[in-house]
PDB file of N, CA, C and O in Angstrom, chain B, residues numbered from 101:
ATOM      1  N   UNK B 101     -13.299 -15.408 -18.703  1.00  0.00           N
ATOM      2  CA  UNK B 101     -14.043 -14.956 -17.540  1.00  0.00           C
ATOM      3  C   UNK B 101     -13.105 -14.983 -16.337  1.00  0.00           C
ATOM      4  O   UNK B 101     -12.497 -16.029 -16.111  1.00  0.00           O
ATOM      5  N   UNK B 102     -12.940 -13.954 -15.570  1.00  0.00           N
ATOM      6  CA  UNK B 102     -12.369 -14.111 -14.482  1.00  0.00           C
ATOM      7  C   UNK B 102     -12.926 -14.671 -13.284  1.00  0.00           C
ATOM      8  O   UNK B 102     -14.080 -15.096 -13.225  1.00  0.00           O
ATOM      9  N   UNK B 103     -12.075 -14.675 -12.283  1.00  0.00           N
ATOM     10  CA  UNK B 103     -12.246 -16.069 -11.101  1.00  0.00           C
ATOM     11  C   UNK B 103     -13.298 -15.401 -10.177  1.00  0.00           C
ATOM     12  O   UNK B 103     -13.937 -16.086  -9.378  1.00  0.00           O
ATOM     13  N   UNK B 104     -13.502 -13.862 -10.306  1.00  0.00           N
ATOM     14  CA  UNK B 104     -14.519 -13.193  -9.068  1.00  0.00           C
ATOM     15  C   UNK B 104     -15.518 -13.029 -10.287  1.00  0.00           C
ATOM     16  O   UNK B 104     -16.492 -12.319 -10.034  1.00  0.00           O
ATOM     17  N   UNK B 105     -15.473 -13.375 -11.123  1.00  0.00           N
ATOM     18  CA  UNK B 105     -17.019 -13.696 -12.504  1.00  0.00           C
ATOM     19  C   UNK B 105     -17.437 -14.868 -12.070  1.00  0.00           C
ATOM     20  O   UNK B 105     -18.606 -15.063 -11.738  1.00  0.00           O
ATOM     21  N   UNK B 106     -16.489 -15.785 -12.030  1.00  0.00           N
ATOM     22  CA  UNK B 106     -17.179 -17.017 -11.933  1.00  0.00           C
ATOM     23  C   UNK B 106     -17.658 -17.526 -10.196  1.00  0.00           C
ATOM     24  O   UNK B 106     -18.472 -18.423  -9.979  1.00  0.00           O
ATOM     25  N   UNK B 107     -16.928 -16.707  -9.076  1.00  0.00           N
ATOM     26  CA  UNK B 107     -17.388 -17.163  -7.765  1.00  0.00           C
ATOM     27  C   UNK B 107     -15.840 -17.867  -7.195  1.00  0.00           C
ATOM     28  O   UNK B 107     -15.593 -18.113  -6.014  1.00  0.00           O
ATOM     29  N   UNK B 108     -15.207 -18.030  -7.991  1.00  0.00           N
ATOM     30  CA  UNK B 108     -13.911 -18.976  -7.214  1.00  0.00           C
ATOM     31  C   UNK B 108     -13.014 -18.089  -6.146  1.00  0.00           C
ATOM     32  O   UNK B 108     -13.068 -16.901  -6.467  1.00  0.00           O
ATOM     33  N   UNK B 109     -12.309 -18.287  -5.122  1.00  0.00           N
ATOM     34  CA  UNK B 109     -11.535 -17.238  -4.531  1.00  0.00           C
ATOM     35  C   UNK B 109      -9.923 -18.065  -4.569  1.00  0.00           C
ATOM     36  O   UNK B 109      -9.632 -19.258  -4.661  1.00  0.00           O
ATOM     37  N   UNK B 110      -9.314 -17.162  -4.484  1.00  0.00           N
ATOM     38  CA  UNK B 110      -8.089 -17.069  -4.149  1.00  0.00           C
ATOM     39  C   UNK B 110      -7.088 -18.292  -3.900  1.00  0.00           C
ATOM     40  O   UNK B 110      -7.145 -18.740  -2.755  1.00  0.00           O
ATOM     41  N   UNK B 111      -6.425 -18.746  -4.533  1.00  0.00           N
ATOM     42  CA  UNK B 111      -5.807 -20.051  -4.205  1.00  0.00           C
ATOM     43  C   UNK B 111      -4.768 -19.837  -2.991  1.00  0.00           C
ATOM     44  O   UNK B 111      -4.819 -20.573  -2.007  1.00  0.00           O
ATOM     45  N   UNK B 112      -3.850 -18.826  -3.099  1.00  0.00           N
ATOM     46  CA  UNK B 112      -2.778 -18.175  -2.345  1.00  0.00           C
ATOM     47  C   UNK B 112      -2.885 -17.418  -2.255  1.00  0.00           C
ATOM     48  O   UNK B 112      -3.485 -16.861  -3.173  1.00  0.00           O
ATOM     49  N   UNK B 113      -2.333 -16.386  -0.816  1.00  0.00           N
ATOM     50  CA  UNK B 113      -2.404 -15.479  -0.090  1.00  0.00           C
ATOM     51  C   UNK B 113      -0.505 -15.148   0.316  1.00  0.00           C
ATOM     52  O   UNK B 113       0.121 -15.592   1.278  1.00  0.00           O
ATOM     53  N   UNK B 114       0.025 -14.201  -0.850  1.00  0.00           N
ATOM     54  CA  UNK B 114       1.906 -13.886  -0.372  1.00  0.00           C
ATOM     55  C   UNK B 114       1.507 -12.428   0.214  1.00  0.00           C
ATOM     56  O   UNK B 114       1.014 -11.392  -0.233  1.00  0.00           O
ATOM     57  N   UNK B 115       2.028 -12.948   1.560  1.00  0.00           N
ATOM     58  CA  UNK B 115       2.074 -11.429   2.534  1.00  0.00           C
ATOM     59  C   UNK B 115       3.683 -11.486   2.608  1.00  0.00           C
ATOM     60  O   UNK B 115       4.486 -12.404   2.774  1.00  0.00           O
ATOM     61  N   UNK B 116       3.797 -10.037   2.404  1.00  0.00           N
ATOM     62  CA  UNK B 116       4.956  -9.448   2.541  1.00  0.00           C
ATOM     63  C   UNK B 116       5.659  -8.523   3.599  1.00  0.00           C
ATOM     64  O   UNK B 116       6.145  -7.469   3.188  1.00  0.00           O
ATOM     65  N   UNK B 117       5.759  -8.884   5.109  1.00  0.00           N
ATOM     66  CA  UNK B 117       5.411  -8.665   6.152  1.00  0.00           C
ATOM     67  C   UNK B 117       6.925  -7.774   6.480  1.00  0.00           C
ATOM     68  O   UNK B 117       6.954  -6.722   7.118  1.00  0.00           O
ATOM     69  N   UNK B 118       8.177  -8.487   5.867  1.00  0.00           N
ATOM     70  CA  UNK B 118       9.309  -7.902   6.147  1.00  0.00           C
ATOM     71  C   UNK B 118      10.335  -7.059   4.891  1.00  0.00           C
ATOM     72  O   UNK B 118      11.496  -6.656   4.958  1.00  0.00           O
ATOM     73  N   UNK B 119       9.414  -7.023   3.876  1.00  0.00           N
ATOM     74  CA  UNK B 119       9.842  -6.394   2.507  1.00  0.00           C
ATOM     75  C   UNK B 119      10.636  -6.878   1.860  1.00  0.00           C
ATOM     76  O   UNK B 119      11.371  -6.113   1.236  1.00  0.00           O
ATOM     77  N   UNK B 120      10.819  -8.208   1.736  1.00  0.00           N
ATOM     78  CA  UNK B 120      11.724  -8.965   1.146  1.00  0.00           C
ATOM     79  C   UNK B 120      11.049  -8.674  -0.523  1.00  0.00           C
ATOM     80  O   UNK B 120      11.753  -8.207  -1.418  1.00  0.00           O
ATOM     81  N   UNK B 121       9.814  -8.985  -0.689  1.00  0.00           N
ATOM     82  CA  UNK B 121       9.352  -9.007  -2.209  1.00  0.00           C
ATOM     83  C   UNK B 121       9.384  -7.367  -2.645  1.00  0.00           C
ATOM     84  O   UNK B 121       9.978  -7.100  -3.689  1.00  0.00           O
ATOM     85  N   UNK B 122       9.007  -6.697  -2.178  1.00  0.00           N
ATOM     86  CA  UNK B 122       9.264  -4.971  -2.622  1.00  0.00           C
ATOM     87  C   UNK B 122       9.700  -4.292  -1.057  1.00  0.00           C
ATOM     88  O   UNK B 122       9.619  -4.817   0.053  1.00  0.00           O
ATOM     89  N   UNK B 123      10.259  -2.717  -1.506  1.00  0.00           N
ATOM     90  CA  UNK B 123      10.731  -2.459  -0.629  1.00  0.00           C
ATOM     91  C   UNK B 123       9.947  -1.322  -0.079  1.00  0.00           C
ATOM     92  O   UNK B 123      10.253  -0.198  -0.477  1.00  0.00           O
ATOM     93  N   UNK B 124       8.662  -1.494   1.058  1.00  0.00           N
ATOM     94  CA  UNK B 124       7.661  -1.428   1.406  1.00  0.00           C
ATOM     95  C   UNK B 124       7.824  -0.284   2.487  1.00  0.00           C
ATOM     96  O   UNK B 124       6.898   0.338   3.007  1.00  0.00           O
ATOM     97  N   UNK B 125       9.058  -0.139   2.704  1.00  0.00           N
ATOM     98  CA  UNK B 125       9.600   1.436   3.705  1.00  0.00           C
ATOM     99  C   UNK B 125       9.122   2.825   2.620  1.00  0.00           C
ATOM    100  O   UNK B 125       8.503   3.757   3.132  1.00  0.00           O
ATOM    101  N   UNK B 126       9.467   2.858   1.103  1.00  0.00           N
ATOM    102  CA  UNK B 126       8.924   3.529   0.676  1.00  0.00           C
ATOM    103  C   UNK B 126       7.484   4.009   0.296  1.00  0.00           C
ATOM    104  O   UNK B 126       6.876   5.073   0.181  1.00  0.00           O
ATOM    105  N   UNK B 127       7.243   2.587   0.153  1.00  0.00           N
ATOM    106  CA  UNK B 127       5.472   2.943   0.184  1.00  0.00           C
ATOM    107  C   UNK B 127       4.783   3.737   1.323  1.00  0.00           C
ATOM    108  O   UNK B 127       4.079   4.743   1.244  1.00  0.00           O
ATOM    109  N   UNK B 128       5.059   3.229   2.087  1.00  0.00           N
ATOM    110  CA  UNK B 128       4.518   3.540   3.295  1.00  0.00           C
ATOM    111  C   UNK B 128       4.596   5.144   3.261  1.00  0.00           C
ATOM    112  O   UNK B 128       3.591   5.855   3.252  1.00  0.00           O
ATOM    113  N   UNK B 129       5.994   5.653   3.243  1.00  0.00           N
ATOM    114  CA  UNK B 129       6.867   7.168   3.661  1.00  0.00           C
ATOM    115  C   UNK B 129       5.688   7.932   2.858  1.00  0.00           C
ATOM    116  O   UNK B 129       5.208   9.028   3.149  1.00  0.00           O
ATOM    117  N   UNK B 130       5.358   7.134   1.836  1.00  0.00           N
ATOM    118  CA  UNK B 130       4.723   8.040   0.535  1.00  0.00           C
ATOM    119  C   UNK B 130       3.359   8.343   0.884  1.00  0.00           C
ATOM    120  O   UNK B 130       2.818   9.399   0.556  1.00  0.00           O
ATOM    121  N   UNK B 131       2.591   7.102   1.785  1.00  0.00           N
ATOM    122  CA  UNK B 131       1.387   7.380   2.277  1.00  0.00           C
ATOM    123  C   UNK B 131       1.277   8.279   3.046  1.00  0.00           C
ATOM    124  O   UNK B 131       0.585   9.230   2.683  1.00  0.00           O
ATOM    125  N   UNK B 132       2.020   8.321   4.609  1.00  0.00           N
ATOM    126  CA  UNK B 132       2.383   8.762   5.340  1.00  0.00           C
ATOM    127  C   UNK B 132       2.128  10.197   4.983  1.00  0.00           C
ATOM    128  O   UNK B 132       1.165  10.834   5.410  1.00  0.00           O
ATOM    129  N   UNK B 133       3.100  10.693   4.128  1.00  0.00           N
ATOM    130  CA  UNK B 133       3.388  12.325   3.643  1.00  0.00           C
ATOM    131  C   UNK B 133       1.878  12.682   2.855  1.00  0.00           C
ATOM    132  O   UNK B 133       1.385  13.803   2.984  1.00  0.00           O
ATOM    133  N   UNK B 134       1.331  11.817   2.186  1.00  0.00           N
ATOM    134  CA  UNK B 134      -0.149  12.209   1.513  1.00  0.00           C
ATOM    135  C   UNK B 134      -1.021  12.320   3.029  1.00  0.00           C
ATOM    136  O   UNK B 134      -1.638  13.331   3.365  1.00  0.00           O
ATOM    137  N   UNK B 135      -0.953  11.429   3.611  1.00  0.00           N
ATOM    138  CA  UNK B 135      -2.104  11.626   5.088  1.00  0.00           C
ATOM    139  C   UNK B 135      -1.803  13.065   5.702  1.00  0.00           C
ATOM    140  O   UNK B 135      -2.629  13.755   6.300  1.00  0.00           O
ATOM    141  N   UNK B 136      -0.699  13.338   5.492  1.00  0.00           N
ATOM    142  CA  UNK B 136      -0.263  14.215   6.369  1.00  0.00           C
ATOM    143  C   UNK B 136      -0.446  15.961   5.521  1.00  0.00           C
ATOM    144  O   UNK B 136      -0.753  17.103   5.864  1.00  0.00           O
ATOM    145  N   UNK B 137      -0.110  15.369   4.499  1.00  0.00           N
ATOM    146  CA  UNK B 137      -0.076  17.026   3.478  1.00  0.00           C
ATOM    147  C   UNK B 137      -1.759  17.457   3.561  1.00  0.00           C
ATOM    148  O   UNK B 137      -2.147  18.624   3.624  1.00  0.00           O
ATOM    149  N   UNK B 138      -2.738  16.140   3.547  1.00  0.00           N
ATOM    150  CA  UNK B 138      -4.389  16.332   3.967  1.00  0.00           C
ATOM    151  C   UNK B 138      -4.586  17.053   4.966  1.00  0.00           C
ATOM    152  O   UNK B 138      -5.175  18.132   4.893  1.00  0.00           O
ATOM    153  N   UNK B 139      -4.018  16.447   6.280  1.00  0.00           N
ATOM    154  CA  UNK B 139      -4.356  16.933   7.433  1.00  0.00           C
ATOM    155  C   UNK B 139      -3.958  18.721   7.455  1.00  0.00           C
ATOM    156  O   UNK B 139      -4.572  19.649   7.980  1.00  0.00           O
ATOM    157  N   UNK B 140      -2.879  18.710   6.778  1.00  0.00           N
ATOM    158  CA  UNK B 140      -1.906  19.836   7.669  1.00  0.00           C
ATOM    159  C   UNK B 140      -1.450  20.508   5.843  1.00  0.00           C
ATOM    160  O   UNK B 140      -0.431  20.071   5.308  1.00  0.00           O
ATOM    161  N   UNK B 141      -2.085  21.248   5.317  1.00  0.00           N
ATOM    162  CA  UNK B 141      -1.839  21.351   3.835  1.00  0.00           C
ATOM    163  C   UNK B 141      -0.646  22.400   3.564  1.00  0.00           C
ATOM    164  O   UNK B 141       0.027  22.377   2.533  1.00  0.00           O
ATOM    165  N   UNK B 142      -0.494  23.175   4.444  1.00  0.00           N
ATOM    166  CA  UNK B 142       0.608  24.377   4.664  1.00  0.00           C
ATOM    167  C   UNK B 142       1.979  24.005   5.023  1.00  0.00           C
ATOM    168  O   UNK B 142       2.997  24.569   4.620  1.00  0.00           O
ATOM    169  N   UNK B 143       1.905  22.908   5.895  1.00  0.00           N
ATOM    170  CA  UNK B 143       2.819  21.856   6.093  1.00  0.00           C
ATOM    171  C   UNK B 143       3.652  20.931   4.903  1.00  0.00           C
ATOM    172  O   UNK B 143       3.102  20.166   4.111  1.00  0.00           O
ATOM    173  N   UNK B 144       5.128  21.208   4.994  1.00  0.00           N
ATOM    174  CA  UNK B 144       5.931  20.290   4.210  1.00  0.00           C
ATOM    175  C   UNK B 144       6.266  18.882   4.810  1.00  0.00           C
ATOM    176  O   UNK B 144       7.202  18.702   5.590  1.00  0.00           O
ATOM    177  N   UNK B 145       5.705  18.235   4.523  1.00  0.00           N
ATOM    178  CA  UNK B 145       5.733  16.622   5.389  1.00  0.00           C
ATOM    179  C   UNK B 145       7.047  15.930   4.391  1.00  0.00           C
ATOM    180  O   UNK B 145       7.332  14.767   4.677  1.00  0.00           O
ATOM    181  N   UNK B 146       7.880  16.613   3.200  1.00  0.00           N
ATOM    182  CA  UNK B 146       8.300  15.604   2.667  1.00  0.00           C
ATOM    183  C   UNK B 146       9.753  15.165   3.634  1.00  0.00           C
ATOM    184  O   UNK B 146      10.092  15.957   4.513  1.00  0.00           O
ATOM    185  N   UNK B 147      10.179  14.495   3.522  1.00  0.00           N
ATOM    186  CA  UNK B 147      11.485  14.346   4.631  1.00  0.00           C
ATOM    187  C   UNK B 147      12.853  14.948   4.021  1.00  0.00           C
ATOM    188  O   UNK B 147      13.890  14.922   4.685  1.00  0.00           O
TER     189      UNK B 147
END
């Protein structure tokens, strides 16, 4: 049974604020260009 089956929460909380654990400049670029290809679909947002 898992821990949100049984009611328990979260022991630890790792925020990754400066991208030391992944490298979080890409994530972002990737969102970024999806928000943007939505808004503006004719538009090449890739860099």
């Amino acid at each position: 049974m898992s821990a949100a089956a049984t009611g328990e929460g979260a022991a630890a909380l790792i925020c990754d604020c400066d991208g030391v654990l992944i490298d979080s400049e890409a994530v972002a670029a990737d969102v970024l260009v999806r928000e943007l290809d939505a808004r503006w679909p004719g538009v090449d947002a890739r860099p």
